[in-house]
ChimeraX commands (.cxc) that place a marker at each C-alpha (Angstrom):
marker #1 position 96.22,133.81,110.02 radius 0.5
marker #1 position 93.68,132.62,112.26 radius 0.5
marker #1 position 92.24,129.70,110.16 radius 0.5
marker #1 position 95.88,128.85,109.09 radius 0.5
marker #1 position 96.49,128.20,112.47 radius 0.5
marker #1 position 93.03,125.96,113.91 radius 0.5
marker #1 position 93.46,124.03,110.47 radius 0.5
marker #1 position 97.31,123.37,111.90 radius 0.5
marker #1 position 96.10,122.39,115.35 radius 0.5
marker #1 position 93.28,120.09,113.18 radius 0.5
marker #1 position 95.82,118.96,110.85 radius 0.5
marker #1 position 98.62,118.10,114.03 radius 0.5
marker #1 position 95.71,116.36,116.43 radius 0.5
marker #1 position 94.50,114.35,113.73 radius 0.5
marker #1 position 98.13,112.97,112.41 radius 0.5
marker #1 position 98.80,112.68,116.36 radius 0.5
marker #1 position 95.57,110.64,116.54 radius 0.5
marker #1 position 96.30,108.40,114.14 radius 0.5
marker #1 position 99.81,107.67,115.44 radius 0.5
marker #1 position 98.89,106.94,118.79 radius 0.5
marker #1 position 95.29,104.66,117.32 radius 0.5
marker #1 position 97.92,102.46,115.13 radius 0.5
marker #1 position 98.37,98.92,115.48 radius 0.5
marker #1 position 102.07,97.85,116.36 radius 0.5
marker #1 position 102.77,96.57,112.81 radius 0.5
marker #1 position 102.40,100.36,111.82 radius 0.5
marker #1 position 105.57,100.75,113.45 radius 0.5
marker #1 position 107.16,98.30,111.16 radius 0.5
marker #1 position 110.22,98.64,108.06 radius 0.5
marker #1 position 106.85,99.15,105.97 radius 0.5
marker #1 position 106.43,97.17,102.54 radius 0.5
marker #1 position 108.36,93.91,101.51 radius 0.5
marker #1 position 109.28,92.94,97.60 radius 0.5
marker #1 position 109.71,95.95,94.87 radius 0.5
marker #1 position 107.89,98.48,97.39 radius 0.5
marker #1 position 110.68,97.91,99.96 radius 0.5
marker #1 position 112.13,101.23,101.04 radius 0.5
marker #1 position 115.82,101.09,101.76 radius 0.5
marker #1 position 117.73,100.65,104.90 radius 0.5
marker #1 position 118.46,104.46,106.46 radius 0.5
marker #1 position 116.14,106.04,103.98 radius 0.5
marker #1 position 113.31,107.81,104.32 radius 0.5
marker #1 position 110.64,106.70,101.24 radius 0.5
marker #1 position 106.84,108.42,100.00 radius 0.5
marker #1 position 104.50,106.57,98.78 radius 0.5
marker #1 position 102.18,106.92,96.25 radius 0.5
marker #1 position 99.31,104.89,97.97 radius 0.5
marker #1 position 98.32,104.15,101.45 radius 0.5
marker #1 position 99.28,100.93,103.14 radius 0.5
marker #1 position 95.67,99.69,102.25 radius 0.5
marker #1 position 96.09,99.89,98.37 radius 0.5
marker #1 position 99.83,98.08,98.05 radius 0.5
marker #1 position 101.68,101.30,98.94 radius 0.5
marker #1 position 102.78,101.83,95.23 radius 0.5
marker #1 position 105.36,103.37,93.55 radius 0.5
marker #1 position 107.78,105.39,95.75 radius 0.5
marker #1 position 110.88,108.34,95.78 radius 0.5
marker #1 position 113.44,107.89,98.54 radius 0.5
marker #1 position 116.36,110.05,100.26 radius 0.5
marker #1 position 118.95,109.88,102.17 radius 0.5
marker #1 position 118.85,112.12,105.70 radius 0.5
marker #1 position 120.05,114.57,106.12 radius 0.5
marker #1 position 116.92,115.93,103.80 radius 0.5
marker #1 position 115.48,118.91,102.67 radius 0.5
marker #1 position 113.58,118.98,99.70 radius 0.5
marker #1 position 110.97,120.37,98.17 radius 0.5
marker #1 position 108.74,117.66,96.60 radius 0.5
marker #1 position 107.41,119.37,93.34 radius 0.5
marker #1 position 111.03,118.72,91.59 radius 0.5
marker #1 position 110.80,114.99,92.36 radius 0.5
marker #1 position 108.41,112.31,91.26 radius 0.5
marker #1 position 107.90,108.61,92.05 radius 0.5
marker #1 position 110.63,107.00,90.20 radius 0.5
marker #1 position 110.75,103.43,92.10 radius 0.5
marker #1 position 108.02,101.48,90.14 radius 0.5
marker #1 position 106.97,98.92,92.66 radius 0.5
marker #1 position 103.70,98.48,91.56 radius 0.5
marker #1 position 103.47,100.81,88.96 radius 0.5
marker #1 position 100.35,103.03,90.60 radius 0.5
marker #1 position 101.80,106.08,90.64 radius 0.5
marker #1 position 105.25,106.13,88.66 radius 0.5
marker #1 position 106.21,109.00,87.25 radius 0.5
marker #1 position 103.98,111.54,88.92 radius 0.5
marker #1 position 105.34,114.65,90.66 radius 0.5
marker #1 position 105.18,113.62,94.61 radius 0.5
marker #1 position 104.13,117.21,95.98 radius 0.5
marker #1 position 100.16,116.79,96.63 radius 0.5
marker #1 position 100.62,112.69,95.83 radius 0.5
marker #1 position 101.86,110.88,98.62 radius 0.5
marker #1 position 99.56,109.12,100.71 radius 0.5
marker #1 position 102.30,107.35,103.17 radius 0.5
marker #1 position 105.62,107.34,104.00 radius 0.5
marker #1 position 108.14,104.54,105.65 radius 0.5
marker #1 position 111.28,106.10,107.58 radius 0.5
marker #1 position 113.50,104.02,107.78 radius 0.5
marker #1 position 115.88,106.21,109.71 radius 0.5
marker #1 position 116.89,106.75,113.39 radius 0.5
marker #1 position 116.10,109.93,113.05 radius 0.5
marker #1 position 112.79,112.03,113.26 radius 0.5
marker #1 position 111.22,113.44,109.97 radius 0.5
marker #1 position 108.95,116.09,109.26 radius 0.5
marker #1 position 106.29,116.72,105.97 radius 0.5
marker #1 position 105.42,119.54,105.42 radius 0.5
marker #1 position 101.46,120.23,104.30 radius 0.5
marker #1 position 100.42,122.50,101.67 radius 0.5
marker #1 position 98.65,124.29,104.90 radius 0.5
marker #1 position 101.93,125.25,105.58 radius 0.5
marker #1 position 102.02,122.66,108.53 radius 0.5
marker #1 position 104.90,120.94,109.64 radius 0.5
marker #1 position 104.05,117.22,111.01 radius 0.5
marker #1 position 106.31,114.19,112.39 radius 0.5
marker #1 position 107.10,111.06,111.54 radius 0.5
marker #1 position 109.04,108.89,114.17 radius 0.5
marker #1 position 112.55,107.06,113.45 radius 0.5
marker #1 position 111.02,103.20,111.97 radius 0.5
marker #1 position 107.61,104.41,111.14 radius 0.5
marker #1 position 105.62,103.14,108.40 radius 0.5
marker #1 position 102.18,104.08,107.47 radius 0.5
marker #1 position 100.10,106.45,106.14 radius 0.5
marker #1 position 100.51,110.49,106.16 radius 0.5
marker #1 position 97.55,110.90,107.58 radius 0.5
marker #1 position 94.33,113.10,107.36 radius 0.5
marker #1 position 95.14,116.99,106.14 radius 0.5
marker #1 position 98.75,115.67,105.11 radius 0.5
marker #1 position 98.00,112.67,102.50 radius 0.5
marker #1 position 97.70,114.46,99.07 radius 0.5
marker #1 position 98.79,117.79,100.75 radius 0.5
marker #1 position 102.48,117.42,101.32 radius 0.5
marker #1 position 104.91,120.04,99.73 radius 0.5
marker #1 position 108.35,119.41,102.03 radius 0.5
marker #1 position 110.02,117.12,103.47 radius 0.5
marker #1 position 112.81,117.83,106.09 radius 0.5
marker #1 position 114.98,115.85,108.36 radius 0.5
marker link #1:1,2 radius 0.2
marker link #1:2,3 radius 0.2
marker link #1:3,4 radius 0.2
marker link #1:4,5 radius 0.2
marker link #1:5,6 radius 0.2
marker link #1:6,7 radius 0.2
marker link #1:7,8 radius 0.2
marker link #1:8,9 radius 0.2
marker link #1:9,10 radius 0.2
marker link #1:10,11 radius 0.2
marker link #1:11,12 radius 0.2
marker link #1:12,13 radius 0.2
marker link #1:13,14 radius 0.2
marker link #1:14,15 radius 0.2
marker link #1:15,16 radius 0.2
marker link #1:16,17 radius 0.2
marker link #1:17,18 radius 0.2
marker link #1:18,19 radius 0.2
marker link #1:19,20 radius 0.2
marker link #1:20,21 radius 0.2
marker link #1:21,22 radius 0.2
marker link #1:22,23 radius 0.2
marker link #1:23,24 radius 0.2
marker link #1:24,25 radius 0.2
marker link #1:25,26 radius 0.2
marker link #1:26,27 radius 0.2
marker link #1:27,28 radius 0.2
marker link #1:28,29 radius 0.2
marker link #1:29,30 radius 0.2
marker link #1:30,31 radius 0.2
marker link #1:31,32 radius 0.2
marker link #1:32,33 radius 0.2
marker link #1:33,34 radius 0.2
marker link #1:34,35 radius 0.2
marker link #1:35,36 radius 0.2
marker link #1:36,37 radius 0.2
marker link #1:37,38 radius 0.2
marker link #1:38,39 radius 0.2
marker link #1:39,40 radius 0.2
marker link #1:40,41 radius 0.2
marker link #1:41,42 radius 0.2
marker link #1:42,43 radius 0.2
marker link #1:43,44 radius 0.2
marker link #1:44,45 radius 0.2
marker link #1:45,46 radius 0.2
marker link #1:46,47 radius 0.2
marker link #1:47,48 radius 0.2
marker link #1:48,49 radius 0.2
marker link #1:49,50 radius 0.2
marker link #1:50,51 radius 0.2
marker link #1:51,52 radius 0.2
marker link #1:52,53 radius 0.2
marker link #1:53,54 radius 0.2
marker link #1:54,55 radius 0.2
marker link #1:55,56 radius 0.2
marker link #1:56,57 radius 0.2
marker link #1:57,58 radius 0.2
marker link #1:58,59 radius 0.2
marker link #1:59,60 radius 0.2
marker link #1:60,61 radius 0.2
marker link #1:61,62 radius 0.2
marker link #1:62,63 radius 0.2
marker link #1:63,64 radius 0.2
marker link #1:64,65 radius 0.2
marker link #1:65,66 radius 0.2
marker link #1:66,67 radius 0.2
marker link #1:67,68 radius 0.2
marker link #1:68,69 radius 0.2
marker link #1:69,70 radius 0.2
marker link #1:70,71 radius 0.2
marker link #1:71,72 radius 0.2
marker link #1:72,73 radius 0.2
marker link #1:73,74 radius 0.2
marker link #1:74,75 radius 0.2
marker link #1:75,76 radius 0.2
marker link #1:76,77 radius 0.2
marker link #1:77,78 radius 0.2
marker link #1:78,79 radius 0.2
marker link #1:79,80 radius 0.2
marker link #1:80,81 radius 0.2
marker link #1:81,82 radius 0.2
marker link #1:82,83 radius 0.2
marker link #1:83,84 radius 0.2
marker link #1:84,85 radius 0.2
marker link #1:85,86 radius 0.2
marker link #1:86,87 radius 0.2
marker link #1:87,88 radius 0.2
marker link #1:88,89 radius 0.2
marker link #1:89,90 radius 0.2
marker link #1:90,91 radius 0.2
marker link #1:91,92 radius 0.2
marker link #1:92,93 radius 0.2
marker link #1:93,94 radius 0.2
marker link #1:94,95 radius 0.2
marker link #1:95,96 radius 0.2
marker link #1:96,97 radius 0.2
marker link #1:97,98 radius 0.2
marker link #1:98,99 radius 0.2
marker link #1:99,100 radius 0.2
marker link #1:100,101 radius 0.2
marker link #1:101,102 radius 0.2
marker link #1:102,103 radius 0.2
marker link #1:103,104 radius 0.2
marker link #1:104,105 radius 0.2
marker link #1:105,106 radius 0.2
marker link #1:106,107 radius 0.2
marker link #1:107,108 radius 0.2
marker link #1:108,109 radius 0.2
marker link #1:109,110 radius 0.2
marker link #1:110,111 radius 0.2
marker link #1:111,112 radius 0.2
marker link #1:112,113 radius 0.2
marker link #1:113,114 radius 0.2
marker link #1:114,115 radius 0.2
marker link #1:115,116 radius 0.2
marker link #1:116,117 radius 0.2
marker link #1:117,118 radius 0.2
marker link #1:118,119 radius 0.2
marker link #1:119,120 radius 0.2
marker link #1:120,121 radius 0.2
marker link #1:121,122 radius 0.2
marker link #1:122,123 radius 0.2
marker link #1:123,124 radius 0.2
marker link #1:124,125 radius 0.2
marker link #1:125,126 radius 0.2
marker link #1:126,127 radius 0.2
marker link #1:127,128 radius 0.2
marker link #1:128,129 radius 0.2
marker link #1:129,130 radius 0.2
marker link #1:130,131 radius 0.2
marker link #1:131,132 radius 0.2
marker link #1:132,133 radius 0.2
view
């Protein structure tokens, strides 16, 4: 229980870090061309902003689904498509008014703020399992 919990606290203060370290254009509708997530959806990306963000999944709030029954199916750039994305997604553009949460395979729950697009983060890229909102 104990290490479940300081990896939690490692896992919240370093996605919190990284929000409040990123640039303004982090805050952005995310990717342009085939990689563009839709308007009020919230999308998962295969890669991080760094590597062309990649093939993608999207939903539709409200969500809440467990991400090992759905895989990439937008092919964007093709990295990606077709794999489950539980334990895949490296980022994630929501492009919602409304707050988001991914849930880590550390059973840890962390945010994502309405227009945010960027990476998951440390302890959550290639560790997500849920995604509510």
């Amino acid at each position: 229980m104990k290490r479940k919990l300081v990896y939690g606290l490692i896992s919240v203060a370093t996605a919190a870090t990284s929000l409040i370290g990123m640039t303004g254009s982090a805050y952005a509708a995310g990717p342009g061309g085939a990689e563009t997530c839709p308007s009020g959806s919230v999308c998962l990306y295969y890669n991080s902003p760094g590597n062309n963000w990649g093939s993608f999944e999207n939903w539709t709030l409200p969500v809440n689904a467990d991400l090992s029954g759905n895989r990439f199916t937008h092919w964007a750039n093709g990295s990606g498509y077709g794999q489950v994305v539980a334990d895949n997604a490296a980022s994630i553009v929501n492009n919602t008014g409304q707050y988001v949460e991914v849930k880590t395979d550390a059973n840890v729950w962390v945010g994502f703020v309405p227009n945010y697009a960027g990476p998951l983060g440390d302890g959550v890229a290639n560790h997500d399992t849920y995604l509510w909102g």
